[in-house]
C-alpha positions as CSV (number, residue, x, y, z in Angstrom):
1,X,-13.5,33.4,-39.0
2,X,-11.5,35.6,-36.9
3,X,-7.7,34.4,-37.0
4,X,-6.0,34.1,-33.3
5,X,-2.6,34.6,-34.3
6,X,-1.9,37.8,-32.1
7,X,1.8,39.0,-31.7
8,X,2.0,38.1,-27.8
9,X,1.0,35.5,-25.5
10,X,-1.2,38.0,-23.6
11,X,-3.5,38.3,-26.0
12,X,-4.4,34.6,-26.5
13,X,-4.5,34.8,-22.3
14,X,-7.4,37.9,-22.6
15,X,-9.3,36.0,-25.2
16,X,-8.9,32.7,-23.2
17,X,-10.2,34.3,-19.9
18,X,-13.1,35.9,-22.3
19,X,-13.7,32.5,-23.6
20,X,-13.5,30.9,-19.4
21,X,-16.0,33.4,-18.0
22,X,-18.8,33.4,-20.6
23,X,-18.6,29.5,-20.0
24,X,-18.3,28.7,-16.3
25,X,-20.0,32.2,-15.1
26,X,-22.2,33.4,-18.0
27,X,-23.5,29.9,-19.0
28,X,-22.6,30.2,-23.1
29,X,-22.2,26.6,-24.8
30,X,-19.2,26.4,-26.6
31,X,-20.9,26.6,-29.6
32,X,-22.4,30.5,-28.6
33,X,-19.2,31.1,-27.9
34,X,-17.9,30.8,-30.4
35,X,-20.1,32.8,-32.4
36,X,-19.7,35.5,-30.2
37,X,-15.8,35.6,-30.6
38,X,-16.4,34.7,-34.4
39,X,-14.1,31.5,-34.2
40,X,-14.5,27.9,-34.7
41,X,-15.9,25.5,-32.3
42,X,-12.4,24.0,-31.8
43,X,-10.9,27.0,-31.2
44,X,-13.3,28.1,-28.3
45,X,-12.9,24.4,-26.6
46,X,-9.0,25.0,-26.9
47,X,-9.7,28.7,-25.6
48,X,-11.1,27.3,-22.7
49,X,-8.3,24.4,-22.1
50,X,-5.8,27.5,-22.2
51,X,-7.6,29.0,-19.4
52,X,-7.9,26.1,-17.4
53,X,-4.2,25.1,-18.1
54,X,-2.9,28.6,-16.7
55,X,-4.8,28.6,-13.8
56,X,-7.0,31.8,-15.4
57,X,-10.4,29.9,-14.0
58,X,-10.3,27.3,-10.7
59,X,-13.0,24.9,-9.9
60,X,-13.7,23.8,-7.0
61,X,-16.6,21.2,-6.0
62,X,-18.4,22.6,-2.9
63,X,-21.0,19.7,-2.9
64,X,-20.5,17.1,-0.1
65,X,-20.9,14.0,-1.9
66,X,-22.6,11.4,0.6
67,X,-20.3,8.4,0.0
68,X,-17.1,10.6,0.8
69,X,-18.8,12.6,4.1
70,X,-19.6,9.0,5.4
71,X,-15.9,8.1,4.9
72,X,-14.6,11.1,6.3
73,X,-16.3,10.3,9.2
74,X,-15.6,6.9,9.6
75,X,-11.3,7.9,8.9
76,X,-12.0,10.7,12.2
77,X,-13.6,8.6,14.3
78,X,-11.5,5.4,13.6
79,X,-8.2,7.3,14.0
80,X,-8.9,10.0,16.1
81,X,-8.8,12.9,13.9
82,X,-9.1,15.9,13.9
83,X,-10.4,16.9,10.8
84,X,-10.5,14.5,7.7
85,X,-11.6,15.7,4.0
86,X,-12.4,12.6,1.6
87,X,-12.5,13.8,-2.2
88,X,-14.1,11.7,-4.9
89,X,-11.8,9.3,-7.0
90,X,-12.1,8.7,-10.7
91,X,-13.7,5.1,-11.1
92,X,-11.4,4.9,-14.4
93,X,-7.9,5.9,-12.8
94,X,-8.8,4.4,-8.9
95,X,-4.9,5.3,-7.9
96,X,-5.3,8.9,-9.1
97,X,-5.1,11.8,-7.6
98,X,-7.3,14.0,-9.0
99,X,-9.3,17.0,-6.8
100,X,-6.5,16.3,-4.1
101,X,-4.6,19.2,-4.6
102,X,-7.4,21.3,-4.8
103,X,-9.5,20.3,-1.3
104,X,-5.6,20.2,0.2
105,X,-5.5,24.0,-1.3
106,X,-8.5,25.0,0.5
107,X,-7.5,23.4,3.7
108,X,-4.1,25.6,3.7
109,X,-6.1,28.5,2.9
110,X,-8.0,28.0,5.9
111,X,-5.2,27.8,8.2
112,X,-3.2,30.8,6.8
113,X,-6.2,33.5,6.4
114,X,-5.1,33.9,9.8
115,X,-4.5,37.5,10.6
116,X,-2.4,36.0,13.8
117,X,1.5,35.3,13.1
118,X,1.8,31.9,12.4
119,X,4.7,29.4,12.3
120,X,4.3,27.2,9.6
121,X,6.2,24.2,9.0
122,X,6.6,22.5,6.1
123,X,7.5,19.2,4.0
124,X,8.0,18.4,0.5
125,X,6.3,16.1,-2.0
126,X,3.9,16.1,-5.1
127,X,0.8,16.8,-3.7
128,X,2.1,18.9,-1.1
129,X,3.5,21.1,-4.1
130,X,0.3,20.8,-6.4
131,X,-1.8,22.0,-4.1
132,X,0.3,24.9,-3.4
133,X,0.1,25.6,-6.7
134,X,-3.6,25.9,-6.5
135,X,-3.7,28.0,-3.4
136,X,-5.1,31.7,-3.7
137,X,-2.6,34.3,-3.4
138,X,-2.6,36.1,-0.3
139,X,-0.6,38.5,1.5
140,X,0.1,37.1,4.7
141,X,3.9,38.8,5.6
142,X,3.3,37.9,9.6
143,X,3.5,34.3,9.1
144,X,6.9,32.5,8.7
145,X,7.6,29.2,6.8
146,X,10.0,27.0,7.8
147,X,11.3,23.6,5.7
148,X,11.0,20.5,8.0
149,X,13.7,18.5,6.1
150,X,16.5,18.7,3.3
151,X,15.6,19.7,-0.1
152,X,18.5,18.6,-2.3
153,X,19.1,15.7,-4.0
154,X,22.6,13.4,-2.9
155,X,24.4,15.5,-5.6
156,X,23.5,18.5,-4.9
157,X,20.6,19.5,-6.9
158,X,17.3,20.9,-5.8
159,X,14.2,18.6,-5.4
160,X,11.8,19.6,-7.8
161,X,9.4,18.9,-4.9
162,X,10.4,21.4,-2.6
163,X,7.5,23.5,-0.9
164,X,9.0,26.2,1.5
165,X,9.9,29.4,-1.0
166,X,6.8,28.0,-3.0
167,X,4.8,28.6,-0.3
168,X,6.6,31.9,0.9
169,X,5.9,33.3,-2.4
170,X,2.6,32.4,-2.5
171,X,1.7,34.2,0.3
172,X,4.1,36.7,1.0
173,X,5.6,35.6,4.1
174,X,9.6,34.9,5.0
175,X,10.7,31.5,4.9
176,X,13.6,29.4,6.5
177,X,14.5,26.7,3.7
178,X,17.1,23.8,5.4
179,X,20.0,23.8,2.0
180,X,20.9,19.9,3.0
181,X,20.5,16.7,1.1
182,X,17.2,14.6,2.4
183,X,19.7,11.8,4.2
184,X,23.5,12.7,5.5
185,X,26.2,10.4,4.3
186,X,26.5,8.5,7.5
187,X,25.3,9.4,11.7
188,X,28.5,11.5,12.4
189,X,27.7,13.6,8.9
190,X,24.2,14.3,10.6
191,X,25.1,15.2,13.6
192,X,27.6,18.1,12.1
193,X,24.9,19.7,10.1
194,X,22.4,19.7,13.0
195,X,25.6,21.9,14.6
196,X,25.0,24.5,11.9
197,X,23.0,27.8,13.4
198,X,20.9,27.8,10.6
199,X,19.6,24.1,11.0
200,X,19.6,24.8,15.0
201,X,17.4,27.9,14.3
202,X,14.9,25.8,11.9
203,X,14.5,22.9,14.4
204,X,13.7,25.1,16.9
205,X,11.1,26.9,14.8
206,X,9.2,23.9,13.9
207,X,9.1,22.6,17.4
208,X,7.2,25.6,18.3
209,X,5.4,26.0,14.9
210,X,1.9,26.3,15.0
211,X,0.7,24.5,12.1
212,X,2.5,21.5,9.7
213,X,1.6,20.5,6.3
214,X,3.1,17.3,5.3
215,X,3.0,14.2,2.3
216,X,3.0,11.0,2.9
217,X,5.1,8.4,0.9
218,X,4.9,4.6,1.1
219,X,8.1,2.1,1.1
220,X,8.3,0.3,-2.0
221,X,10.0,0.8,-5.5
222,X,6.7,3.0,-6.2
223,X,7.6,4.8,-3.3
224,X,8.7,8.6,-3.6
225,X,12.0,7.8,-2.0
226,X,12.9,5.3,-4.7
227,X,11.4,6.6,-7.3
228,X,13.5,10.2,-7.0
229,X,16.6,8.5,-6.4
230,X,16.6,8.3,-2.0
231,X,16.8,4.6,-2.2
232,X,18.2,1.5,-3.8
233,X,16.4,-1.3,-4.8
234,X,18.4,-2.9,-2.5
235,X,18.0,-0.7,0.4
236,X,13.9,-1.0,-0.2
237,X,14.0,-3.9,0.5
238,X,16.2,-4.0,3.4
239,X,13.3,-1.1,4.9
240,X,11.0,-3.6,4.3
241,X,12.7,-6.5,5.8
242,X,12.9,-4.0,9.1
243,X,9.0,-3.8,8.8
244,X,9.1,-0.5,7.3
245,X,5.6,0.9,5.5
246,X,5.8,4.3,4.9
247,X,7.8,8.2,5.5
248,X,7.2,11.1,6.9
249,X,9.2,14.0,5.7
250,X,12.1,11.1,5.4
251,X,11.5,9.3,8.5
252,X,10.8,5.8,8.1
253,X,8.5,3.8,10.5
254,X,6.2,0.4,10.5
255,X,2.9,-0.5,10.4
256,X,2.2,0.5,13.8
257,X,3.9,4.3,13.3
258,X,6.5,3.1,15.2
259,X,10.2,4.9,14.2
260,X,12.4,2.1,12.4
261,X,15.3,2.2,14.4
262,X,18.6,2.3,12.8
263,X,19.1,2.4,8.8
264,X,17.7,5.6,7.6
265,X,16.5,7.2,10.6
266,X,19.9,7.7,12.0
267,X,21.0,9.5,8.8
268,X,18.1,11.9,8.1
269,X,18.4,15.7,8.4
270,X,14.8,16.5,9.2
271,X,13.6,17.7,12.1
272,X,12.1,14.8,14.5
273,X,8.3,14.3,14.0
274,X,6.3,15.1,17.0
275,X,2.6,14.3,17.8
276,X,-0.1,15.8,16.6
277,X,-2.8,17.6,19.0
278,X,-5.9,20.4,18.5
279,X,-3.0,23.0,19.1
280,X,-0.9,22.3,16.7
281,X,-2.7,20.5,14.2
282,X,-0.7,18.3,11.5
283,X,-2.1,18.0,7.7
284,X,-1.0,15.7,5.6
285,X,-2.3,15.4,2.2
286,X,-1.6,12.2,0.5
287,X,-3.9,10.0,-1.8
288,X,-3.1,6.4,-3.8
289,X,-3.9,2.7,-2.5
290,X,-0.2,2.1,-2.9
291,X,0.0,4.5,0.2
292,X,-2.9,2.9,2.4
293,X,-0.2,1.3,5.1
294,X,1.5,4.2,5.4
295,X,-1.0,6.6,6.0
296,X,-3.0,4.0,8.6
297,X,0.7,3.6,10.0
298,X,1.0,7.5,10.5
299,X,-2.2,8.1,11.4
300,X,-1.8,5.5,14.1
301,X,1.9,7.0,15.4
302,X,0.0,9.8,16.2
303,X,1.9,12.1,13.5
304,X,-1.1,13.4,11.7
305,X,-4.1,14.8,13.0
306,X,-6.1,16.2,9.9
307,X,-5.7,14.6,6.4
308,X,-6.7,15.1,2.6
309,X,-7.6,11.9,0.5
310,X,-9.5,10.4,-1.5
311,X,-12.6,7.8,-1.9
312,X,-10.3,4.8,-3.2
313,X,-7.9,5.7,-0.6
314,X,-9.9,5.9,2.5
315,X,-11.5,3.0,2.0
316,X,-8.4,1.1,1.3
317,X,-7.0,2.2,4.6
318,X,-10.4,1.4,6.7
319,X,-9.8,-1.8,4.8
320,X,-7.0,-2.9,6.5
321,X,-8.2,-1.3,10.3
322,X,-11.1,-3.9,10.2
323,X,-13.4,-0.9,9.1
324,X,-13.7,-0.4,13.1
325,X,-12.0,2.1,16.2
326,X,-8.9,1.3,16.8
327,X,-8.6,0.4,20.4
């Protein structure tokens, strides 16, 4: 057997794209290849995994699976939207989000192939950031991204969910990222850094941009604002004594996507949501049965218009409409 102990990491990368394309294009087993690169079976399979892992190889379903097309339309024509991609769930992890990122990917890659100077605005959040991760380079230097909220932590440090120069560099475009913690201190802290140019220049941006890519997080101690350190236990459940169900890009609102008033709201440094129309289209991409309030709850404020999630999702969320129209 051939060993695989070259000197530098870009050799096991050349013999793991090798080992990638002569099994997702060429059709070898993993066995053939194997032979063919004079390893062991183990070694291919690991071959492969590398490939996969670093993003060497993508795969993307492009069959429509009937369950999830009659669930996307059932989520548009309920809520009004304008555009709603359902992807399959794993029956053994129902709260997963697997294939999220990568329909989410090929929704942003839709919007931004366009050769017209776009706007973007942008949030933060897990899925938002994986499927960035997933999107196909491009070089698309007449568009400009602009943050939507504060990317820092209360002391200081850098969400490792930010978006905006992830974005940028993915695509080659500028970017306007808004250097403030998430929530101020207190109203009259707000209201000083929404004095600053820079955040003055950014909320005028986004309230002209012409296309917004958003998470969605639910209230709760699973929620992302508790869980990365936005909230106390304490404070949770104050939110959900107000009525609160979920957040948009830090703004906090009930079950009828109504802004909470008070508490959290008057503190956040994020520019105010707006609605969605066929204009300026809104995607959110957001997936877990945890999160079915919030996203019926946005959907129903009006601040999304075109959303990515999945099977166990969707039909959590239809679920608590009645599975009918609103109206």
């Amino acid at each position: 057997m051939r060993q695989l102990d070259h000197d530098g990491y870009a050799d096991r990368l050349d013999d793991a794209a090798r080992a990638a394309w002569l099994y997702y294009f060429a059709g070898y087993t993993q066995e053939r290849i194997a032979r063919y690169l004079g390893v062991s079976r183990q070694t291919a399979q690991r071959m492969i995994s590398l490939a996969l892992r670093e993003k060497l190889v993508r795969i993307r379903m492009e069959h429509p699976i009937l369950r999830c097309m009659e669930l996307s339309h059932a989520m548009t024509t309920t809520f009004g939207l304008k555009h709603c991609e359902v992807v399959p769930s794993d029956p053994q992890a129902p709260q997963g989000v697997a294939g999220l990122a990568q329909a989410a990917a090929v929704a942003m890659e839709r919007a931004l192939s366009s050769t017209r100077p776009l706007v973007v605005s942008v949030g933060t959040g897990r899925s938002l950031r994986a499927a960035v991760e997933d999107l196909e380079p491009m070089n698309r230097p007449q568009h400009l991204i602009v943050a939507r909220l504060g990317h820092m932590m209360p002391d200081g440090l850098a969400t490792p969910f930010n978006v905006v120069v992830r974005l940028a560099d993915r695509i080659n475009a500028s970017h306007y990222p808004m250097p403030l913690p998430i929530y101020a201190r207190n109203a009259r802290e707000r209201a000083l850094y929404a004095m600053l140019d820079p955040v003055r220049q950014i909320h005028e941006l986004s309230a002209r941009a012409d296309v917004t890519f958003m998470g969605i997080g639910n209230i709760g101690l699973d929620g992302p604002l508790a869980m990365d350190g936005f909230m106390s236990q304490d404070e949770v459940a104050g939110y959900i004594a107000a009525g609160a169900v979920g957040e948009v890009t830090g703004w906090i609102f009930d079950a009828e996507g109504r802004l909470i008033e008070g508490l959290a709201n008057d503190r956040v440094n994020s520019v105010p949501l707006r609605q969605a129309t066929d204009s300026h289209p809104i995607h959110a991409v957001a997936a877990g049965v945890s999160k079915a309030a919030a996203i019926r709850a946005a959907m129903r404020g009006g601040f999304i218009n075109c959303l990515v999630t999945n099977e166990a999702t969707a039909e959590a969320v239809l679920a608590l409409e009645g599975g009918g129209r609103r109206g």
